[in-house]
Structures are given as C-alpha cells and as structure tokens.
DSSP file (Angstrom, degrees, kcal/mol; ACC not computed):
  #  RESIDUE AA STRUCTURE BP1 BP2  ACC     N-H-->O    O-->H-N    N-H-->O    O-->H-N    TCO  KAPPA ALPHA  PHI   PSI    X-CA   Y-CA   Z-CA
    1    1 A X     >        0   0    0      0, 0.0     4,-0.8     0, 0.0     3,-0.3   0.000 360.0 360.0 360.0 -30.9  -46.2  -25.4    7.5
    2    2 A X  H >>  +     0   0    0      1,-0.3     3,-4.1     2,-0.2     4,-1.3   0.956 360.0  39.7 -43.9 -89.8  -44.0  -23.8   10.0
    3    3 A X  H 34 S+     0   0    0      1,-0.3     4,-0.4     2,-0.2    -1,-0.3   0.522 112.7  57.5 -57.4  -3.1  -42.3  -27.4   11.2
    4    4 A X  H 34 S+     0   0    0     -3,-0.3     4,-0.4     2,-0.1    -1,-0.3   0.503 110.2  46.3-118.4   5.9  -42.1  -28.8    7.3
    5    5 A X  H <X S+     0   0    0     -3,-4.1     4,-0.5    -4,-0.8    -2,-0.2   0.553 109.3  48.0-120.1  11.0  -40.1  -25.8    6.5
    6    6 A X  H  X S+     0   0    0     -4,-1.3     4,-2.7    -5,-0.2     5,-0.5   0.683 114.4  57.1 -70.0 -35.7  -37.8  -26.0    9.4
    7    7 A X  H  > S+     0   0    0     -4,-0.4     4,-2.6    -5,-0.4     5,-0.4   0.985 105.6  46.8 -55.3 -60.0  -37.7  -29.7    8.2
    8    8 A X  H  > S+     0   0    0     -4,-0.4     4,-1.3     2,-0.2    -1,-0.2   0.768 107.5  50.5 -44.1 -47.2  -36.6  -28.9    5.1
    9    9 A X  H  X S+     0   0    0     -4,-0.5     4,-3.1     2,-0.2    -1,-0.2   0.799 116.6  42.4 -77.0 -38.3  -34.0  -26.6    5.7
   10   10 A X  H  X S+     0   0    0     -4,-2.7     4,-1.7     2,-0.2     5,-0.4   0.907 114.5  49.6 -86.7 -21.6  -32.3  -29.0    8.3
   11   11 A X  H  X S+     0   0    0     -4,-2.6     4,-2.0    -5,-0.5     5,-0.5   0.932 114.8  42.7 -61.6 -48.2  -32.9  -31.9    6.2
   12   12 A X  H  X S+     0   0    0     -4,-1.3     4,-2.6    -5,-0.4    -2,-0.2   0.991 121.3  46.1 -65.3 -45.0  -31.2  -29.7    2.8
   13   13 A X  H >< S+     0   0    0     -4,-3.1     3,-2.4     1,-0.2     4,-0.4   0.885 113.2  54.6 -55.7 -65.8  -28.0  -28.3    5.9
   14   14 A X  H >< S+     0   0    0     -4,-1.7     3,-1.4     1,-0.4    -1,-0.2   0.780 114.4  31.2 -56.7 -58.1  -27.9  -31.9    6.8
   15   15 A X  H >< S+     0   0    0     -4,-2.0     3,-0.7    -5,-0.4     7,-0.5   0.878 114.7  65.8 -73.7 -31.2  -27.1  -33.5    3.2
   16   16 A X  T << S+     0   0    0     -4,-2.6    -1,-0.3    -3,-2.4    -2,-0.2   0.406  73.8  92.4 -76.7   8.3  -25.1  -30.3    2.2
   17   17 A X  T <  S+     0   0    0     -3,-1.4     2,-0.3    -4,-0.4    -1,-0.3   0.697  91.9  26.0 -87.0  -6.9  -22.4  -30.9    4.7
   18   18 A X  S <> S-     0   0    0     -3,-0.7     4,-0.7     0, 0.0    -1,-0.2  -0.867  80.5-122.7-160.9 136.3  -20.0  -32.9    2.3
   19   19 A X  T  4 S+     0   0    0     -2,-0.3    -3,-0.1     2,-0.2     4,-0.1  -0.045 105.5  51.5 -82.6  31.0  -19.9  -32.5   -1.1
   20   20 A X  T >> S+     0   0    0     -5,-0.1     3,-2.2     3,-0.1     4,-0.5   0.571  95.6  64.0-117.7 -69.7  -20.6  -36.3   -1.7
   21   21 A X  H 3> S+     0   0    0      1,-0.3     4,-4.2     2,-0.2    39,-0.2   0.673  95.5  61.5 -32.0 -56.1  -23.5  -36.8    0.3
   22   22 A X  H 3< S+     0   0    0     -4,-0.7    38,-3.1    -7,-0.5    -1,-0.3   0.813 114.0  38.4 -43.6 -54.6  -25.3  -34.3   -2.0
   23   23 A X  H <4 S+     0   0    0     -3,-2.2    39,-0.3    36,-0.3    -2,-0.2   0.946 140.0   8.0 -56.0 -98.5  -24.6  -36.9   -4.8
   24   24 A X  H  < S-     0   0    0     -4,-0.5    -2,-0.2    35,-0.2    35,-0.2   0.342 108.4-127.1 -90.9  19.4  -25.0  -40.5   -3.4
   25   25 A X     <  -     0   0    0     -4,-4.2    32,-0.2    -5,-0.3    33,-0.2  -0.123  34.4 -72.9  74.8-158.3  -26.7  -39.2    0.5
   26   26 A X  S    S-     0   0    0     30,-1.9     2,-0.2    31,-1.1    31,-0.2   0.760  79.3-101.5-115.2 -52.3  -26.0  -39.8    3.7
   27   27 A X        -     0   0    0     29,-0.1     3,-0.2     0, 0.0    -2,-0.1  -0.628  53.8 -56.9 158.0 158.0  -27.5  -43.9    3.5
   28   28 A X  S    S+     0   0    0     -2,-0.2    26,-0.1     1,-0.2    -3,-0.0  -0.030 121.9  32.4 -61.0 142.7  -31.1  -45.3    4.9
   29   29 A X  S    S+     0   0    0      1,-0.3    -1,-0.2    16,-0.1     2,-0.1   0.779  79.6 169.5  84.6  22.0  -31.8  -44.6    8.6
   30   30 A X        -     0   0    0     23,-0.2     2,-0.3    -3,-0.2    -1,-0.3  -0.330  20.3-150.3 -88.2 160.7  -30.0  -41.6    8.5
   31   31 A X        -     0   0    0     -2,-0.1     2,-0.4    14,-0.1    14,-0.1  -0.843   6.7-146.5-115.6 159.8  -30.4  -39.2   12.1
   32   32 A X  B     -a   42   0A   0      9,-0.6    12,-0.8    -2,-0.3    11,-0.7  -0.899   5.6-157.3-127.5 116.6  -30.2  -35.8   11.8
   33   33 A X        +     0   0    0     -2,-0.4     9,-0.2     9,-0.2     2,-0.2  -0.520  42.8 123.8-143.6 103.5  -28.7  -33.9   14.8
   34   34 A X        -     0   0    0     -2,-0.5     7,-0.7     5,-0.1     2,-0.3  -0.490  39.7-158.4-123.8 168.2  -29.8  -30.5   14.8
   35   35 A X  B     -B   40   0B   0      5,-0.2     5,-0.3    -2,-0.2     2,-0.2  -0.745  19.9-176.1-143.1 136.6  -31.6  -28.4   17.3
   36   36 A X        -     0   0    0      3,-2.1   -30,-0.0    -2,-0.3    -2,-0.0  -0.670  46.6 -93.9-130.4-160.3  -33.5  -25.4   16.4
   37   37 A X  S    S+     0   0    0     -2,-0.2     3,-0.1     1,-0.2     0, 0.0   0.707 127.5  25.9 -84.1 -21.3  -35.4  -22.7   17.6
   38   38 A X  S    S+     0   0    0      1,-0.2     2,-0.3   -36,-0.0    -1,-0.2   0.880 128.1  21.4 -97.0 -34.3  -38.7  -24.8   17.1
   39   39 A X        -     0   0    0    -33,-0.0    -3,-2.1   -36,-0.0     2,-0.9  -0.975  51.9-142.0-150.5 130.5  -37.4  -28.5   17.4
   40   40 A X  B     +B   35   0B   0     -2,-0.3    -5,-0.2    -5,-0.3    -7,-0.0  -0.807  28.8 176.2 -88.4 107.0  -34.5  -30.7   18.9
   41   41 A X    >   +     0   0    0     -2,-0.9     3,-3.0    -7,-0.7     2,-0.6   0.229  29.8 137.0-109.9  16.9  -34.3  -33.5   15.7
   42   42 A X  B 3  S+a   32   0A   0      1,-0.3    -9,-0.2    -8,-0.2    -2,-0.0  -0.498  81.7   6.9 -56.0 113.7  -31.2  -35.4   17.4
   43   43 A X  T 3  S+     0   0    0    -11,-0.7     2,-0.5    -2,-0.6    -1,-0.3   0.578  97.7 142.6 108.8  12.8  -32.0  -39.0   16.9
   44   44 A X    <   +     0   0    0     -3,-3.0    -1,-0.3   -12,-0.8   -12,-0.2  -0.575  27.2 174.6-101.1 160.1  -35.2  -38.4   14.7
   45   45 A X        +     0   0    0     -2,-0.5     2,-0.4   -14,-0.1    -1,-0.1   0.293  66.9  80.7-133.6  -0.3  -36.0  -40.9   11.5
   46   46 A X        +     0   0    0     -5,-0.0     2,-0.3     3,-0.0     3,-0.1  -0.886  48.1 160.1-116.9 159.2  -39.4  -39.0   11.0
   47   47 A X        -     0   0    0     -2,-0.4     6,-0.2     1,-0.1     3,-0.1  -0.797  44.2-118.3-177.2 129.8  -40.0  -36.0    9.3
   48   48 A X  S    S+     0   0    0     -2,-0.3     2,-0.5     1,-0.2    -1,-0.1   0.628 109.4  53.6 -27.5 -53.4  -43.4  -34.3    7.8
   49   49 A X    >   +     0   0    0      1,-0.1     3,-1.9    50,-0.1     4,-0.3  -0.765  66.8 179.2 -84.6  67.0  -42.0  -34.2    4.2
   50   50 A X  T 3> S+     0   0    0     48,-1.5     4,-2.2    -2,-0.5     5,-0.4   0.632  77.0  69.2 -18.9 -32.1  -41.0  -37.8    3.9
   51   51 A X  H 3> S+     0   0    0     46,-0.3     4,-1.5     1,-0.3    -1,-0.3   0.953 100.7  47.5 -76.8 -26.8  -39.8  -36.8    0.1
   52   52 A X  H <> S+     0   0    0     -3,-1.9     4,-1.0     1,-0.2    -1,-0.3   0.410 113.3  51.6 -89.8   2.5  -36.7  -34.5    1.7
   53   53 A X  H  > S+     0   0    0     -4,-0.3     4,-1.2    -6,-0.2   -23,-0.2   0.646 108.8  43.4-106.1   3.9  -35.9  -37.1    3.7
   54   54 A X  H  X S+     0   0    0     -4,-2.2     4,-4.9     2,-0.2    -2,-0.2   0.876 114.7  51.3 -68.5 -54.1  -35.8  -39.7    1.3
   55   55 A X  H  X S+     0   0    0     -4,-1.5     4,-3.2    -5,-0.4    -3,-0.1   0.849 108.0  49.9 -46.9 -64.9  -34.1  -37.5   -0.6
   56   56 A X  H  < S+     0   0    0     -4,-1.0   -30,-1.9     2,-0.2    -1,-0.2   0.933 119.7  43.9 -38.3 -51.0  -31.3  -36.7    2.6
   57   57 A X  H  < S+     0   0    0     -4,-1.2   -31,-1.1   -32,-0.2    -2,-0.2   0.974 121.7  38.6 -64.2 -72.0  -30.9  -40.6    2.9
   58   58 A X  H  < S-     0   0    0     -4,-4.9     4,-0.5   -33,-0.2    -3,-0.2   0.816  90.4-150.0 -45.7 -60.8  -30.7  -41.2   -1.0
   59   59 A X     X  -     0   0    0     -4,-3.2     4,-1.9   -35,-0.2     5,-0.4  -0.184  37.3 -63.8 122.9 141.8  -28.7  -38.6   -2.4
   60   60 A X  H  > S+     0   0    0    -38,-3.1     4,-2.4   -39,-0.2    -1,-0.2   0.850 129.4  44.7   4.0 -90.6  -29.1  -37.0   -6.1
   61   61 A X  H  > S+     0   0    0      1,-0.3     4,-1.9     2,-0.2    -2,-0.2   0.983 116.2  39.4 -46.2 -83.7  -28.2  -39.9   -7.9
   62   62 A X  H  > S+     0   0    0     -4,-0.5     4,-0.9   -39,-0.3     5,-0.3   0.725 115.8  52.7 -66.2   0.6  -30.1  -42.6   -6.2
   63   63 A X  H >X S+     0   0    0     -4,-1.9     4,-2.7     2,-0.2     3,-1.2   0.933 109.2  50.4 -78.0 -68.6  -33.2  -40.4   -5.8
   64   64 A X  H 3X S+     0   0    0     -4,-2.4     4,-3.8    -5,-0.4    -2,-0.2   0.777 113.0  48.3  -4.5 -71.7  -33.2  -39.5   -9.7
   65   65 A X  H 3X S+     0   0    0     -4,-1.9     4,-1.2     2,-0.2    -1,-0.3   0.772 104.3  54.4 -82.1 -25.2  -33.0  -43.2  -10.3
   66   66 A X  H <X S+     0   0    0     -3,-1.2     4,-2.4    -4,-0.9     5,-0.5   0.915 117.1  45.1 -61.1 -55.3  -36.1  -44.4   -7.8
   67   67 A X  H >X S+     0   0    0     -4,-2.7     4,-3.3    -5,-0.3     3,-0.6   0.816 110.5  49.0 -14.7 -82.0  -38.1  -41.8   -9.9
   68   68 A X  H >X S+     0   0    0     -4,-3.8     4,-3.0     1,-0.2     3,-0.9   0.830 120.0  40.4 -39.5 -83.9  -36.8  -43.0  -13.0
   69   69 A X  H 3X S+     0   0    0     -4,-1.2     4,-1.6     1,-0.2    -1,-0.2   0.652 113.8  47.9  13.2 -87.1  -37.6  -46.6  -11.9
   70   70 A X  H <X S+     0   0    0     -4,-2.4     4,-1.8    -3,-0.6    -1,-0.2   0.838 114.4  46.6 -53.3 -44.2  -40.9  -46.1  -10.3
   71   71 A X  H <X S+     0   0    0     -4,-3.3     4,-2.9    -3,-0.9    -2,-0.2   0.835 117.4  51.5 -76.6 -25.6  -42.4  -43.7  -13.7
   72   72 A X  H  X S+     0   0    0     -4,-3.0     4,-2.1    -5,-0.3    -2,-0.2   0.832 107.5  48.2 -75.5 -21.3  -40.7  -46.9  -15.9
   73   73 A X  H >X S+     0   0    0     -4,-1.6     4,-1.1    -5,-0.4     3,-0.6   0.997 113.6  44.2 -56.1 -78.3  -42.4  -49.3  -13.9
   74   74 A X  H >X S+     0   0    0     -4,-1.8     3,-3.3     1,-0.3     4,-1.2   0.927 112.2  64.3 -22.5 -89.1  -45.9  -47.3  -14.3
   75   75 A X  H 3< S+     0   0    0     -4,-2.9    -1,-0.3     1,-0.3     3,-0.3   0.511 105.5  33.5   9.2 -95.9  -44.7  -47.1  -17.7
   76   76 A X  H << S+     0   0    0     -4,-2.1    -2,-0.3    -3,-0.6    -1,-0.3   0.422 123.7  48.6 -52.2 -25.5  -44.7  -50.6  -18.6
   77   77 A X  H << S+     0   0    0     -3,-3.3     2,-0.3    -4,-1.1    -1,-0.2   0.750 106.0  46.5 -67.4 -62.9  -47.6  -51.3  -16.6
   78   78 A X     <  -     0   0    0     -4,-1.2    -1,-0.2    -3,-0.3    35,-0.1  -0.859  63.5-179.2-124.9 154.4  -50.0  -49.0  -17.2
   79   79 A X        +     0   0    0     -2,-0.3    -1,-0.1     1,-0.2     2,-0.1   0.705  55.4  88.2-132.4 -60.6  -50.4  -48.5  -21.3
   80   80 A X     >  -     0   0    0      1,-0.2     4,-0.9     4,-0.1     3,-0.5  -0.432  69.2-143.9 -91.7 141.5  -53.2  -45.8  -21.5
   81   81 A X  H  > S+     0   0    0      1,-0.2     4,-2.9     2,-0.2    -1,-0.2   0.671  99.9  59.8 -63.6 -34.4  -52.1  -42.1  -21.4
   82   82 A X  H  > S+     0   0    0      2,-0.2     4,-1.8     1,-0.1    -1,-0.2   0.979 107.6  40.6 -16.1 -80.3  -55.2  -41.2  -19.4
   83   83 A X  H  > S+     0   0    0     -3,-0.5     4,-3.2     2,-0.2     3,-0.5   0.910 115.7  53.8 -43.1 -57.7  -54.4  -43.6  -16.3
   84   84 A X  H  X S+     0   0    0     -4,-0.9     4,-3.9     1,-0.3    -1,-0.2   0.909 107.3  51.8 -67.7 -35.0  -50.2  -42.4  -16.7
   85   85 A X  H  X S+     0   0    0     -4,-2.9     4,-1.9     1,-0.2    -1,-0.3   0.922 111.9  52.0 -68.4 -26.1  -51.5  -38.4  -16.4
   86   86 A X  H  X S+     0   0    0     -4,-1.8     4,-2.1    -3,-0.5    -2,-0.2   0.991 109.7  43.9 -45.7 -58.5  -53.3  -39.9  -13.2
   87   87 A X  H  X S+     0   0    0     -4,-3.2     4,-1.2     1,-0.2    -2,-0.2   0.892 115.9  48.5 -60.1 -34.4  -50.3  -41.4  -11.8
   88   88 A X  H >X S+     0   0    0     -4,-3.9     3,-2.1     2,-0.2     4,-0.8   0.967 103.6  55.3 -70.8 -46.5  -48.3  -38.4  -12.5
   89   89 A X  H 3X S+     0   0    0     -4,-1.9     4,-1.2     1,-0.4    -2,-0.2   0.815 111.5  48.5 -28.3 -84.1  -50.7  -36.3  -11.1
   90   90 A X  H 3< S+     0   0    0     -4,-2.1     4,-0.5     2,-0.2    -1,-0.4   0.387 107.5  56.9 -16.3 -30.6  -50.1  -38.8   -7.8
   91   91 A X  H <X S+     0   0    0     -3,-2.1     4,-0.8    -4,-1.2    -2,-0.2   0.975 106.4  47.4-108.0 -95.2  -46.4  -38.5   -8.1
   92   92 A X  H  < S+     0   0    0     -4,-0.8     4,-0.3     1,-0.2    -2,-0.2   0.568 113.6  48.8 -27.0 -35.6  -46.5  -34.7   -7.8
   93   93 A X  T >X S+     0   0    0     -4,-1.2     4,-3.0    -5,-0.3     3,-1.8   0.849 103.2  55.6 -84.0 -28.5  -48.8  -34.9   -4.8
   94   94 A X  T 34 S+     0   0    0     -4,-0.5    -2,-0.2     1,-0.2    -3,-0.2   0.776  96.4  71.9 -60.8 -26.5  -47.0  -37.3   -2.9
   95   95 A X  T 3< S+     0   0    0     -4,-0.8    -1,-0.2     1,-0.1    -2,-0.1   0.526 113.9  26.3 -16.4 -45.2  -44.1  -34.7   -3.4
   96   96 A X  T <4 S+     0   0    0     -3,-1.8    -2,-0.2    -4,-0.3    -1,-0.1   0.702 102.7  93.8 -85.2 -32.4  -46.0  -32.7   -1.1
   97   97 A X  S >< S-     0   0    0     -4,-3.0     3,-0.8     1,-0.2   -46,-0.3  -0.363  82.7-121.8 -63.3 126.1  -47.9  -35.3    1.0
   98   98 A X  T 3  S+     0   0    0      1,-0.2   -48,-1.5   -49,-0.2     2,-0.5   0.777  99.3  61.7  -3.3 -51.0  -46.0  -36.2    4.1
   99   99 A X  T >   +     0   0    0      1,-0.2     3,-1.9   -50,-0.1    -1,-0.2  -0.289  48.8 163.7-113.7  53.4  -46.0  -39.8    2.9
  100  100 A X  T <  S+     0   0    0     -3,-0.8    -1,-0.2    -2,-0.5    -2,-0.1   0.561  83.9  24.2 -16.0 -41.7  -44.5  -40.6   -0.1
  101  101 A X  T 3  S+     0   0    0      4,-0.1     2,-0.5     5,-0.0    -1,-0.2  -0.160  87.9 121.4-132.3  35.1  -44.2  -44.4    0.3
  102  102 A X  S X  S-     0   0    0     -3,-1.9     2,-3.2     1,-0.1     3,-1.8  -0.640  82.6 -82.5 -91.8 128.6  -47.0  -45.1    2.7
  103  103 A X  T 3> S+     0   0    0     -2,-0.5     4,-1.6     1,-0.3     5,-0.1   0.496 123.5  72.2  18.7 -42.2  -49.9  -47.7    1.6
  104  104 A X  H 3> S+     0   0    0     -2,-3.2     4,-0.6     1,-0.2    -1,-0.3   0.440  96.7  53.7 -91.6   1.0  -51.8  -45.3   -0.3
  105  105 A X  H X> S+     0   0    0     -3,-1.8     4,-3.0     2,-0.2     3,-0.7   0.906 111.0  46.2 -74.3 -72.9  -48.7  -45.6   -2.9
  106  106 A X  H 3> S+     0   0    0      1,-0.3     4,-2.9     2,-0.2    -2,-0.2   0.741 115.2  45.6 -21.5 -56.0  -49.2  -49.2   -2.9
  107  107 A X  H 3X S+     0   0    0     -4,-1.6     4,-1.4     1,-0.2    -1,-0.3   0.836 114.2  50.0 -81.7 -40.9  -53.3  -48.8   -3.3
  108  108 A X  H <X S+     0   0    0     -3,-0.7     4,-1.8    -4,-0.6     5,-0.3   0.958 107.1  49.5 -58.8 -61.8  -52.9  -46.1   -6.1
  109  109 A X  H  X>S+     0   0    0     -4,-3.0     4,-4.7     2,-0.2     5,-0.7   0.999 116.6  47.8 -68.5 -66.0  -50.3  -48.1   -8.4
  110  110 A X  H  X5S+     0   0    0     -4,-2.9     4,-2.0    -5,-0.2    -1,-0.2   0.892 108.2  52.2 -31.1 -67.2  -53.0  -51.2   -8.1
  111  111 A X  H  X5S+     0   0    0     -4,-1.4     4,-2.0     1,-0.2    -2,-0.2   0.869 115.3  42.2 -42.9 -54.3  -56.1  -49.2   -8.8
  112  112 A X  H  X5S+     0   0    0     -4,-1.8     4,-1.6    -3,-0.3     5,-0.3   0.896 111.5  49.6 -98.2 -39.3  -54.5  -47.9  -12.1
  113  113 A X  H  X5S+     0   0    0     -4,-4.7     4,-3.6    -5,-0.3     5,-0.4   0.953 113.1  48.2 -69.2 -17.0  -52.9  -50.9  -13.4
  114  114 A X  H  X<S+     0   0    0     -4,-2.0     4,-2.1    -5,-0.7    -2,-0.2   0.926 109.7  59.9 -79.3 -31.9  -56.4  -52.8  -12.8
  115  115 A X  H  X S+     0   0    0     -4,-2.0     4,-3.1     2,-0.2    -1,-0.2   0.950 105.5  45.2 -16.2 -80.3  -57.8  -49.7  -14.6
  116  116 A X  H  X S+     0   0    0     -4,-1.6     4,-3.7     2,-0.2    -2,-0.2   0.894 109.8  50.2 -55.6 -44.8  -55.8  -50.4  -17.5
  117  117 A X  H  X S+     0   0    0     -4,-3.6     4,-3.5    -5,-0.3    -1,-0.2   0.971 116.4  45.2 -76.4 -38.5  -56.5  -54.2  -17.9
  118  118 A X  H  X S+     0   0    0     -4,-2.1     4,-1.4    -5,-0.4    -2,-0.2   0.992 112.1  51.6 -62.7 -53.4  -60.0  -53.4  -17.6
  119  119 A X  H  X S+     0   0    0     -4,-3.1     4,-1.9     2,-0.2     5,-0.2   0.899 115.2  42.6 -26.1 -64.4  -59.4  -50.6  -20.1
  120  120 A X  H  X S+     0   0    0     -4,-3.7     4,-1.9     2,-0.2     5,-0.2   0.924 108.5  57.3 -50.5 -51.6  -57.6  -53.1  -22.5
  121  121 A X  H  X S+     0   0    0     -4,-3.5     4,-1.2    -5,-0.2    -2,-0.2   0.823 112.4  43.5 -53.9 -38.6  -60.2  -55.8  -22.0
  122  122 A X  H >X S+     0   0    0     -4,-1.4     3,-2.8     2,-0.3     4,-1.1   0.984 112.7  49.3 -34.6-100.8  -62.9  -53.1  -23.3
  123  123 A X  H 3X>S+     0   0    0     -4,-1.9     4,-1.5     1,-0.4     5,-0.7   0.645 110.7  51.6 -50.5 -27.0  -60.9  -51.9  -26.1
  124  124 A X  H 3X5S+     0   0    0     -4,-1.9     4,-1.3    -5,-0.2    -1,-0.4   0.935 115.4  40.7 -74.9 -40.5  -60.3  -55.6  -27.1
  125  125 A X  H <X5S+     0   0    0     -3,-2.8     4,-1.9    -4,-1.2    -2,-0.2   0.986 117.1  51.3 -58.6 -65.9  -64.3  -56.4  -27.0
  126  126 A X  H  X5S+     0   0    0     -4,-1.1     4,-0.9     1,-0.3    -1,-0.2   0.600 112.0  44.8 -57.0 -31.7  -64.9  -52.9  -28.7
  127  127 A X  H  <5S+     0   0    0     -4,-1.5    -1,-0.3    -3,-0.3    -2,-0.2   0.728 111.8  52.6 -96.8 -47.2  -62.2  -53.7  -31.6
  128  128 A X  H  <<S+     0   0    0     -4,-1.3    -2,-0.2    -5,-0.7    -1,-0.2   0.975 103.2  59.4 -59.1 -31.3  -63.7  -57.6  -32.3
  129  129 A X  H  <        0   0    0     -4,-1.9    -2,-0.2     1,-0.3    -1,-0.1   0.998 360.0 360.0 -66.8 -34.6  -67.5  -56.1  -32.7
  130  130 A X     <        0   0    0     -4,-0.9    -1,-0.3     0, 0.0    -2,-0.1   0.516 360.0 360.0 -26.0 360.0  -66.2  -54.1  -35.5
C-alpha cells in the first residue's frame, strides 16, 4: 500500500503541474519523471493503480466522459437493475483494483449482458404461460 500511495501522489503532482492538464491530461503514454524516496518512475507507463493513471493521461474531462460512456453503455445493455448494481459494484472495485481495463473488464461486461438476455428470455417464457 506503501508504493500505490507514493503512486498516487506523484501521479496527482504530475497532472497538477499546469492548470490545463488537470482538465483535458497530459495525453495517452504519458511518463512521469519523478524520483522518490521509494522509487525512480522516470520513463515508467505502469503504475499499481491503473485508475490514477488513466486519470493523469485523461484529464477531468475525458475521464468523466469514459465513465459516463462506459455506465451508458451498461445502461443500454444490460436492462435489469439487479445485473446494473452488479456492474456498479465492479466499477467501484476496479477503482481500487490495479487493473481497471485488463480482461477481466472485458469478461465481466460479457457475463452480465448474457445474464440479462437469459434474464429477458425467462421473463418472456414466464409472461406467455400466464
């Protein structure tokens, strides 16, 4: 926990350094060249908390709007309120998780929309026997 809140703190100096970046970031692939008391990050493109460095690259604005995006997608996608408290649920750990956009994003969003069409298909049988 030590190194992902040294991460954090140079990731938040790094994006605070001009008062635009904070807004639109500093742009994908960004390095970070910091040395600290734990870690030399000159030249590095990883970092534990994947979601502050998305966040460094993106910027306010365009982080705000992958959200928005991603939770309208879901939205539209997945229909029962169950399934969406899942996904948020997912959202919010992946916030913490190291990996924000690693496979297991991929494998989650699948699994709950196939959830849902099976969910629909059910509730369509269940609504004809009536």
């Amino acid at each position: 926990m030590g190194t992902r809140q040294d991460q954090v703190e140079v990731l938040l100096r790094d994006i605070g350094q001009e008062n635009t970046t904070i807004w639109l970031g500093k742009g994908l692939g960004n390095t970070v060249s910091e040395k600290t008391n734990y870690r030399d990050y000159t030249g590095n493109i990883y970092f534990e908390l994947q979601t502050f460095y998305f966040f460094n690259q993106l910027g306010i604005i365009n982080f705000i709007s992958f959200i928005l995006l991603n939770l309208f997608f879901a939205y539209t996608k997945i229909r029962d309120p169950r399934l969406l408290f899942v996904y948020l649920c997912y959202i919010l750990y992946a916030f913490t998780n190291p990996y924000i956009l690693d496979s297991n994003q991929v494998i989650v969003i699948l699994t709950l929309v196939m959830a849902n069409k099976i969910l629909e298909d059910e509730n369509r049988v269940c609504t004809c026997n009536v």
